[in-house]
C-alpha positions as CSV (number, residue, x, y, z in Angstrom):
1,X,-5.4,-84.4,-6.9
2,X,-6.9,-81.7,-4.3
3,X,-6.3,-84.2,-1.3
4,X,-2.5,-84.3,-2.8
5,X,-2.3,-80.7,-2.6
6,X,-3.6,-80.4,0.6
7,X,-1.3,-83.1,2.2
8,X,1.9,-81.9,0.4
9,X,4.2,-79.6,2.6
10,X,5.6,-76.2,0.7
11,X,7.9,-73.8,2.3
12,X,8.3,-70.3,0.4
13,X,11.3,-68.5,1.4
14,X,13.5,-65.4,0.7
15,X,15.7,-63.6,3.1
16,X,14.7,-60.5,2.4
17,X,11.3,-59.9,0.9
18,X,11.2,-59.1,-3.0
19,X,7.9,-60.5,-4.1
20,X,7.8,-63.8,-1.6
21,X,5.0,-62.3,0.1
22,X,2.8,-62.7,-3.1
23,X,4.3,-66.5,-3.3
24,X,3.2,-67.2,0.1
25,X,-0.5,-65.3,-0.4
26,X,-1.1,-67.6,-3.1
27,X,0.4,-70.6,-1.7
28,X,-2.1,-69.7,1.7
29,X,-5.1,-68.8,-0.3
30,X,-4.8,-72.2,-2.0
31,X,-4.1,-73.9,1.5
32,X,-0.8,-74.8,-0.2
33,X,1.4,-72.9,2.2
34,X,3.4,-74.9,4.9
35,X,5.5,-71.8,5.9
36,X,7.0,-69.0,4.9
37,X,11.0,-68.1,6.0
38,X,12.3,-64.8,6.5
39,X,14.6,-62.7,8.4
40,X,12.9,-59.9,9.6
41,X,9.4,-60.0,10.0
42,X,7.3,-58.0,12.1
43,X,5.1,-60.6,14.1
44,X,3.4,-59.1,17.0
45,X,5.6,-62.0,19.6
46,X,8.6,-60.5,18.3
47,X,10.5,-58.3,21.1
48,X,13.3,-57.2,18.8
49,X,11.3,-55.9,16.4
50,X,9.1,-53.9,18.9
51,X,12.1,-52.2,20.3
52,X,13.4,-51.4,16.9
53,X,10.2,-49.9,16.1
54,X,10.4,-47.5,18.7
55,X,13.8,-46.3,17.7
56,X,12.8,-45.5,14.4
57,X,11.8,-42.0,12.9
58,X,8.0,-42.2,10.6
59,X,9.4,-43.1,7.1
60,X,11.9,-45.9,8.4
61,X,8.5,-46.9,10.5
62,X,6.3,-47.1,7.2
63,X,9.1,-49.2,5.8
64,X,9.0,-51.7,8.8
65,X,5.3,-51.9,9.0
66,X,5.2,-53.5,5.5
67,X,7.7,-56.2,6.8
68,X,4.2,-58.0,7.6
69,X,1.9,-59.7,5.1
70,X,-1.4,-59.4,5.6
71,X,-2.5,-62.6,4.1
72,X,-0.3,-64.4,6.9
73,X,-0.9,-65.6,10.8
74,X,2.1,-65.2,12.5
75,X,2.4,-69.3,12.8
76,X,2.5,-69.5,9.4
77,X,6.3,-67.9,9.5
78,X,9.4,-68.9,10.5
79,X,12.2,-66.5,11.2
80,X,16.1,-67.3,10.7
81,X,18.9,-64.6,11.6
82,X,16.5,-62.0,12.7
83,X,19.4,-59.7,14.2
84,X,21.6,-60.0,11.4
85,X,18.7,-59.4,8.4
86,X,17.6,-55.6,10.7
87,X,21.8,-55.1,10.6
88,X,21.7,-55.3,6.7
89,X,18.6,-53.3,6.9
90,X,20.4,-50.2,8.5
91,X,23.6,-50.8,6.6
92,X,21.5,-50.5,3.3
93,X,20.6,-47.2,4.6
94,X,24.1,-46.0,5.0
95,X,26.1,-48.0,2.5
96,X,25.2,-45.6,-0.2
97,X,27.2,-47.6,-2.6
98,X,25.8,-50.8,-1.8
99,X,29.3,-52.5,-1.9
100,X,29.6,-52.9,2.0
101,X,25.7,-54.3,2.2
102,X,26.0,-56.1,-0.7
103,X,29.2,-58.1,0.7
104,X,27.4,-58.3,4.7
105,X,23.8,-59.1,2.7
106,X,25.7,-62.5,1.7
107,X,26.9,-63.6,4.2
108,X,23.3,-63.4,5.9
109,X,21.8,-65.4,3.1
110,X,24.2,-68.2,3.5
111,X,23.4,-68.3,7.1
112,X,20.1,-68.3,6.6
113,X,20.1,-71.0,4.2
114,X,22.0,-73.4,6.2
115,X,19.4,-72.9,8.5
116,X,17.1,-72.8,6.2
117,X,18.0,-76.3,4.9
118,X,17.9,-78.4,8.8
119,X,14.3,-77.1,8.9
120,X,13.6,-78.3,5.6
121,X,15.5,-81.9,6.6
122,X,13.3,-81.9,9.9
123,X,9.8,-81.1,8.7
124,X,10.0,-83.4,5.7
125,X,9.2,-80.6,3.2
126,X,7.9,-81.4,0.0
127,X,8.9,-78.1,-1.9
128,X,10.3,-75.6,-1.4
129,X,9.8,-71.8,-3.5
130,X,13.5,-70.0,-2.9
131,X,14.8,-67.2,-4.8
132,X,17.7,-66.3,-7.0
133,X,21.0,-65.4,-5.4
134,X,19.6,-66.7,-2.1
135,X,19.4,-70.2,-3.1
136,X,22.8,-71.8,-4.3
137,X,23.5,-73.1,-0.7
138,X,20.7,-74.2,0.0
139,X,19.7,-76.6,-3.1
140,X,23.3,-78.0,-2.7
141,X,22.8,-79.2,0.6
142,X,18.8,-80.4,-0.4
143,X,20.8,-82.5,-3.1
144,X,22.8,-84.2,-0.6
145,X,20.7,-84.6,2.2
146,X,17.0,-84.5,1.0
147,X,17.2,-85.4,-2.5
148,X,13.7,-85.3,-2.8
149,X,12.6,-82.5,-1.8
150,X,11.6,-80.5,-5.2
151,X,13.2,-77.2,-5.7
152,X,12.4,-74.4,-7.1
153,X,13.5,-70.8,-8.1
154,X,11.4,-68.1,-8.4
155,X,13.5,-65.6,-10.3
156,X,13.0,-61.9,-9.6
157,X,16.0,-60.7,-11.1
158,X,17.2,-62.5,-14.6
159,X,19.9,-64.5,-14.9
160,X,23.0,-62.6,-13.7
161,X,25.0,-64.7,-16.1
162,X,23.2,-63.5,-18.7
163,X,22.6,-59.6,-17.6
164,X,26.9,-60.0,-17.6
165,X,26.6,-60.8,-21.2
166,X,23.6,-58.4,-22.1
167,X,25.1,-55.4,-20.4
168,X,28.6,-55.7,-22.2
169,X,27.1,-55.5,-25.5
170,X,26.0,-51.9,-24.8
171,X,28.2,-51.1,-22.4
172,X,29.4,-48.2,-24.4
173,X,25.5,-46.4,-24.2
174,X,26.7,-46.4,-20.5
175,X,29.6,-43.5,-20.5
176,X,30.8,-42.4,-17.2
177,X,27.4,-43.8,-15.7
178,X,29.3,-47.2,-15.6
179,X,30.3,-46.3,-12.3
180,X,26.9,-46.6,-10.5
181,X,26.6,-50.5,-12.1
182,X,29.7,-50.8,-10.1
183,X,27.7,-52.2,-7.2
184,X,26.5,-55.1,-8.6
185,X,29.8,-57.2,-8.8
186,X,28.3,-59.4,-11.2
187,X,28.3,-56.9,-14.1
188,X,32.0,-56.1,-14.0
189,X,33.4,-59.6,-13.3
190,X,32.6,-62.4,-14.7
191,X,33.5,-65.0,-12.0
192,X,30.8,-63.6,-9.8
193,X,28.5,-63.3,-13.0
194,X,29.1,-67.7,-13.4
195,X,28.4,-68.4,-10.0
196,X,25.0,-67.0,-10.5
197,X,24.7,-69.1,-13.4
198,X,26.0,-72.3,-11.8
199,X,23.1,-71.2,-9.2
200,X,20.0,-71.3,-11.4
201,X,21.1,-74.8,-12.8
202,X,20.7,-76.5,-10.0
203,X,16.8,-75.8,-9.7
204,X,14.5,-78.2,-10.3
205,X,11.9,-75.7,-12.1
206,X,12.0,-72.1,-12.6
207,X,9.3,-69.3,-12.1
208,X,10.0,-65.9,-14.0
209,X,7.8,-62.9,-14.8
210,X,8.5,-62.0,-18.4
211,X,10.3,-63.2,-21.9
212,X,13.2,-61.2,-21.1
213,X,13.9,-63.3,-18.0
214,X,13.2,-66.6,-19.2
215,X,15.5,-65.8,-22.1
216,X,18.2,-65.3,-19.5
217,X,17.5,-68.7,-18.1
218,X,17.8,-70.5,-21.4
219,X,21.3,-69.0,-22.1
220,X,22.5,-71.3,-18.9
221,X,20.6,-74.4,-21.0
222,X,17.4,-74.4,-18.8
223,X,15.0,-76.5,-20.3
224,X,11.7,-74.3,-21.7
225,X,9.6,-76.9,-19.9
226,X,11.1,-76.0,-16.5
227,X,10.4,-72.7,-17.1
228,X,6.9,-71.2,-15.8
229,X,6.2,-67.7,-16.7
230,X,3.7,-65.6,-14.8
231,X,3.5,-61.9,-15.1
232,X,3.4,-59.2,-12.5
233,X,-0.1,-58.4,-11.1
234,X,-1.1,-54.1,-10.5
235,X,-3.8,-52.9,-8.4
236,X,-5.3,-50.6,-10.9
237,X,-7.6,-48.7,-8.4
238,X,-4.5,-47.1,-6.6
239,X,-3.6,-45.0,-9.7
240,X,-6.9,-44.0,-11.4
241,X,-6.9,-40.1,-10.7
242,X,-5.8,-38.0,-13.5
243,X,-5.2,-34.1,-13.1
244,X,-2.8,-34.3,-16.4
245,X,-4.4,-32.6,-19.5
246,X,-3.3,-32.4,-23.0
247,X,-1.9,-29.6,-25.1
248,X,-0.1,-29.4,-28.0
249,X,3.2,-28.7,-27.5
250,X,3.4,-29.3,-23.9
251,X,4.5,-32.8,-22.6
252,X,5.8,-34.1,-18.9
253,X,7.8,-36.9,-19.1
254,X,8.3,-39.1,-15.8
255,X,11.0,-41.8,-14.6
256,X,10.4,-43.7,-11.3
257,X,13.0,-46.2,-10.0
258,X,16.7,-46.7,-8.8
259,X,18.4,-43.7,-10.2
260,X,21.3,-45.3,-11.4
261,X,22.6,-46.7,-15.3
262,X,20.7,-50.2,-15.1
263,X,18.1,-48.2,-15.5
264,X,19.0,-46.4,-18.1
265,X,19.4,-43.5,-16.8
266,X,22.2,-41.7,-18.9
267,X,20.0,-42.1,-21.8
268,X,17.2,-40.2,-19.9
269,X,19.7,-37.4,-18.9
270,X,20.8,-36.9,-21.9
271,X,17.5,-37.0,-23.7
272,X,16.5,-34.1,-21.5
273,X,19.6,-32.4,-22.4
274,X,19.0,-32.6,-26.2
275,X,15.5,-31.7,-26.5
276,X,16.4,-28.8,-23.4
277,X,12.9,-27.3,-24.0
278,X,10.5,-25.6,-21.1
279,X,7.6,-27.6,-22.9
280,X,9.4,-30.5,-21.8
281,X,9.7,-31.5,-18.3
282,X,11.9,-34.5,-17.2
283,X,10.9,-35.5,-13.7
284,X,13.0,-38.2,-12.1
285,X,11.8,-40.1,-9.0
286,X,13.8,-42.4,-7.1
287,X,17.0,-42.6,-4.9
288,X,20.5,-43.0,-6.1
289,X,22.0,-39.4,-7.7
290,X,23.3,-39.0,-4.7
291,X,25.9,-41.6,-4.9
292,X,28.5,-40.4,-7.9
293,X,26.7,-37.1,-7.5
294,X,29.1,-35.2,-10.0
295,X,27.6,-37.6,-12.8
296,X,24.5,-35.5,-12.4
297,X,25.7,-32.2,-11.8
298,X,25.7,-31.2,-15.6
299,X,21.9,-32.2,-15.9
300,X,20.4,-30.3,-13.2
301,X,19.4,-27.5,-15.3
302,X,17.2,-30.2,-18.2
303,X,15.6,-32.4,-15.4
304,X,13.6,-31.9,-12.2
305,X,15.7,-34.8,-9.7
306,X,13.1,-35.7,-6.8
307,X,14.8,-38.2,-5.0
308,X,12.8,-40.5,-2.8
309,X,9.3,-39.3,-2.3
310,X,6.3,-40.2,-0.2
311,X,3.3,-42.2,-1.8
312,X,0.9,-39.4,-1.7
313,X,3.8,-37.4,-3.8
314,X,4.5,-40.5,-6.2
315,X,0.9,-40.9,-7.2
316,X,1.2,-36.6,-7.9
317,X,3.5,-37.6,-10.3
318,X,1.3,-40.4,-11.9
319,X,-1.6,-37.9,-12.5
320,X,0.3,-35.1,-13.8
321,X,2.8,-36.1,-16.4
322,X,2.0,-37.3,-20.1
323,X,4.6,-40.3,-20.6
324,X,6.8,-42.5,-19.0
325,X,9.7,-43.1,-19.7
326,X,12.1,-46.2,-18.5
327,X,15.0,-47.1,-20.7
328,X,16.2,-50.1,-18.5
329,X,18.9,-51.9,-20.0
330,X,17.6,-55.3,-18.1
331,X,15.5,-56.3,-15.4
332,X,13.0,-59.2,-14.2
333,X,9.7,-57.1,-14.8
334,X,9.0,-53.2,-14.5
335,X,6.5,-53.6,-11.9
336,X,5.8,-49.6,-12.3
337,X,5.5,-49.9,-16.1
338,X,2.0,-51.7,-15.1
339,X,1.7,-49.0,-12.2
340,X,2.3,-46.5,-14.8
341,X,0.3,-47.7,-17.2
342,X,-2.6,-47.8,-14.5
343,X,-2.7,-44.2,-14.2
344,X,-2.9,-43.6,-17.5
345,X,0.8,-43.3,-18.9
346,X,1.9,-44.6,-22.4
347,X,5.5,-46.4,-21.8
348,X,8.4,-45.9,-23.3
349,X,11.1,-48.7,-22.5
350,X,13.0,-51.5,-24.0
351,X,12.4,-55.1,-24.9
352,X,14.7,-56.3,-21.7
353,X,12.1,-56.1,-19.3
354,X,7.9,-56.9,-19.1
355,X,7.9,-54.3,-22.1
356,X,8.0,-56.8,-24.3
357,X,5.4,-58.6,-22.9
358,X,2.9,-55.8,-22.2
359,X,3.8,-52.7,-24.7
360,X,1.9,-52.8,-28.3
361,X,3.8,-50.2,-30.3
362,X,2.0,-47.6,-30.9
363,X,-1.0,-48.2,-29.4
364,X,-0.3,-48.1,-25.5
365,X,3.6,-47.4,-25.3
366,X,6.7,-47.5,-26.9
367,X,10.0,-49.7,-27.3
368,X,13.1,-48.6,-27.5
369,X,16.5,-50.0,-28.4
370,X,19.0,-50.8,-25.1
371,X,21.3,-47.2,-25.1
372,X,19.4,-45.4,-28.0
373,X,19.0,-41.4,-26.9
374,X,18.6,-41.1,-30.3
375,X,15.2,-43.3,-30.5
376,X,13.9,-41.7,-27.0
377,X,13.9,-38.2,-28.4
378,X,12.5,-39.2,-31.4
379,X,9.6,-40.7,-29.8
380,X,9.1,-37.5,-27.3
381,X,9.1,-35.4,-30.4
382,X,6.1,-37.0,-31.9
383,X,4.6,-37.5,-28.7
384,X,4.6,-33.8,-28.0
385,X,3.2,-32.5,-31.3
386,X,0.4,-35.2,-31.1
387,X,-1.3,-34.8,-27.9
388,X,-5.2,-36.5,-29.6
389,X,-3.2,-39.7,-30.3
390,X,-1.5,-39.5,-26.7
391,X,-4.8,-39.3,-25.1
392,X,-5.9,-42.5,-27.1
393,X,-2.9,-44.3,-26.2
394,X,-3.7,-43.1,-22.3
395,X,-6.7,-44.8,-22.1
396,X,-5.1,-48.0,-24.1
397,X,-2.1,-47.9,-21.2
398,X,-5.5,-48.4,-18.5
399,X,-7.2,-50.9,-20.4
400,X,-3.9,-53.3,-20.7
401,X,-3.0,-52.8,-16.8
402,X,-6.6,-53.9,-16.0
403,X,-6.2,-57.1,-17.4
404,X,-2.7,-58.0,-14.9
405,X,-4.4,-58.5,-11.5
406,X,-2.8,-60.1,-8.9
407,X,-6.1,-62.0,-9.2
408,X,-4.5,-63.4,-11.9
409,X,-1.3,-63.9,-10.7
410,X,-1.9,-66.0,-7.8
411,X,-3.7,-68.3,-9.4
412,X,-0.6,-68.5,-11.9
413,X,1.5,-69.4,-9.4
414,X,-1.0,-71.8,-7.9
415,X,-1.4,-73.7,-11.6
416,X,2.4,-73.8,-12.0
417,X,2.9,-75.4,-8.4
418,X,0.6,-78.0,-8.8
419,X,1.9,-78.7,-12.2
420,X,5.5,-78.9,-10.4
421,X,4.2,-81.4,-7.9
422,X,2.4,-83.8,-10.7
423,X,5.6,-83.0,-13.1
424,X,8.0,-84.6,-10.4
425,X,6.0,-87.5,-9.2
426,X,5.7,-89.0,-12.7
427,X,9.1,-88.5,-13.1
C-alpha cells in the first residue's frame, strides 16, 4: 500500500486559495502531492508578480505575501491564468458589492479549468482534489476524456443548493439585511442555486469540514460513504494572551467576520440595540458595513463597527472581550469559532456551521436558533450576571480548541485520500 501511494499522481487545485494550501501541505508532507494549480502564486521566477509587488501599498503587500505556501517548492506548482486571477484580485478590492467580481471571478475559473483539465489529460493524473464552484467544468470534461482519473471535491462552502433552501426558511430573520445576501446569486435564484447542485454530483468523493456541510451534500442524494468529514485545524499558541477580566455586570461581546446577513448580522445589531446597556459592548470586526451603509446607520450608537483591522489589532480583540458571538445562518466551518475559542472565548452561534460539531451547551459556548434575537439576548443576560461560570466556560473554550490541530487535520485528509484511492480500485 505505501509504494501505491507513492507512485500515484495527485493534483490539488483551487483558483483562488481557500484552504487548498492545507490540502497540498498534507498531500506534500505525505509525499502524496504531484502538484498544486493556482492562479496567482508568488514564486520567486515569477516577473509579474514581482512588479505587482512593487506597486502595492504595505497591507495589499501582507496580503500578497501569503499567496505562497510555505510547505511548497516552487516546482511543486503550476500556475494557469496568472494575469487574469491578480485582475479579480484588484476588482475584489473595488467591487464593493461583489456582483462585478463575482460575474469576472467565473469566467477565470472556467478558463482555468479547461486548462486545468489538458494538464490533467497530459500528465496522467491519478486524482485530482478541486473545490466547490470551481469544479463543474472540469469533472465534465475528466468524464469524457479521462474517465479514470478519480475526482474529488473538497467543499469549503456547503452545498449552494442547499444554503438556497436553508436560507429561505428564515429569510424573514433577515429584514432589510437581505440586501447584502444579494451578492451571492445563488441565494436569490434558484437556477443558479441547481447548478451548484448539479456540480457536487458529479464528484466522485466529497471532503467537508462539519455536519452542517455534509448535510448539505446529502440533500443532492450524495452517498454518506462518499462523504469524508474532517474538521478545521487552529493554532492555539497564536491566541493564548488574555488581558480580559471578569466582573459582574460587565460583559464585551465580539463578532469577527464578513459584516454582512449570512453572518447573521441583523440579529447581532439588533441584539445590541435591545439590551442598549454601557455594560455591554458590541464590537464588530470585519469588512462589509460599508456596502448598504444606511442599513447600519441606526446601530452606530449600540455597537462599536471596526471594520478591517490589522492582526496585532484582531488578537486585542481576542484578549479583551468576554464572549463571542456569531449567529451565521450557514457556512462550511467557523474557522474563528476555533480561533476564538483559543483565546479563551465561549461561543455563541448556531447549529449551521462547526458549532454543532465543537460547542457543548453550556459548558464551552452556546447555540442558538438561525434568526433568534430573542435567544442571543437571553443568553448575554445570563452571561453578564454570571461572570464565575463564564470564567469556567473560558478555560473549557481552550481546552476544546487544543484538541483541533492542524496536526490532526492533515493526517485526516491524508487517511481519507488513501481510503479514496483503495475505495476506487476495488471498485
Amino acid at each position: 500500500m505505501d509504494g501505491q501511494e507513492r507512485r500515484i499522481k495527485i493534483v490539488a487545485a483551487h483558483p483562488g486559495r481557500q484552504h487548498s494550501f492545507r490540502v497540498a501541505t498534507a498531500l506534500k508532507e505525505a509525499g502524496l502531492l504531484y502538484k498544486y494549480a493556482t492562479t496567482v502564486y508568488d514564486k520567486d521566477t515569477s516577473f509579474l508578480m514581482r512588479v505587482v509587488k512593487k506597486l502595492l501599498n504595505k497591507n495589499n503587500l501582507a496580503r500578497a505575501n501569503k499567496r505562497k505556501c510555505p510547505s511548497l517548492q516552487d516546482e511543486d506548482v503550476i500556475q494557469f491564468c496568472e494575469f487574469g486571477g491578480l485582475l479579480l484580485l484588484l476588482m475584489i478590492r473595488l467591487d464593493k458589492s461583489h456582483i462585478i467580481s463575482n460575474w469576472y471571478g467565473g469566467r477565470i475559473s472556467v478558463r482555468f479549468q479547461k486548462r486545468l483539465t489538458r494538464f490533467i489529460i497530459k500528465e496522467n493524473v491519478d486524482m485530482v482534489i478541486s473545490y466547490d464552484t470551481n469544479s463543474k467544468v472540469l469533472f465534465q470534461l475528466l468524464k469524457e476524456k479521462a474517465p479514470k482519473t478519480i475526482l474529488v471535491m473538497d467543499n469549503a462552502h456547503p452545498n449552494r443548493h442547499y444554503l438556497n433552501y436553508d436560507y429561505h426558511r428564515y429569510w424573514d430573520s433577515c429584514g432589510g439585511f437581505a440586501e447584502t445576501l444579494k451578492a451571492c446569486g445563488y441565494l436569490v435564484d434558484e437556477k443558479t442555486a441547481q447548478s451548484f447542485g448539479d456540480e457536487i454530483k458529479m464528484a466522485d468523493y466529497h471532503i467537508v469540514a462539519s455536519s452542517y456541510s455534509k448535510e448539505a451534500l446529502l440533500f443532492d442524494g450524495v452517498k454518506p460513504e462518499r462523504i469524508f468529514k474532517i474538521p478545521y485545524g487552529v493554532d492555539s499558541n497564536r491566541f493564548i494572551n488574555s488581558d480580559r477580566s471578569y466582573a459582574i455586570g460587565k460583559l464585551n461581546v465580539l463578532f469577527v467576520g464578513e459584516v454582512n446577513q449570512r453572518k447573521g448580522i441583523r440579529q447581532v445589531l439588533e441584539a445590541a440595540k435591545i439590551i442598549s446597556s454601557p455594560d455591554v459592548v458590541f464590537n464588530i470586526v470585519g469588512s462589509g458595513s460599508d456596502h448598504c451603509k444606511y442599513l447600519y446607520e441606526p446601530y452606530k450608537q449600540y455597537v462599536n463597527l471596526w471594520g478591517f483591522v490589522s492582526y496585532d489589532e484582531l488578537l486585542r480583540q481576542f484578549r479583551e472581550n468576554h464572549l463571542f458571538l456569531f449567529p451565521t445562518m450557514g457556512e462550511g466551518f467557523g474557522l474563528v469559532l476555533l480561533e476564538a475559542m483559543a483565546a479563551g472565548l465561549p461561543v455563541i452561534t448556531t447549529a449551521n456551521c462547526g458549532g454543532a460539531d465543537i460547542v457543548e451547551e453550556g459548558t464551552n459556548g452556546f447555540i442558538v436558533s438561525v434568526g433568534s434575537t430573542e435567544e442571543i439576548v437571553k443568553v448575554l443576560s445570563w452571561a453578564k450576571e454570571h461572570p464565575d461560570k463564564l470564567e469556567e466556560m473560558s478555560k473549557a473554550a481552550r481546552e476544546t480548541a487544543h484538541k483541533y490541530t492542524w496536526e490532526r487535520y492533515n493526517q485526516g485528509i491524508v487517511d481519507a485520500v488513501n481510503r479514496i484511492y483503495l475505495s476506487a480500485q476495488e471498485g
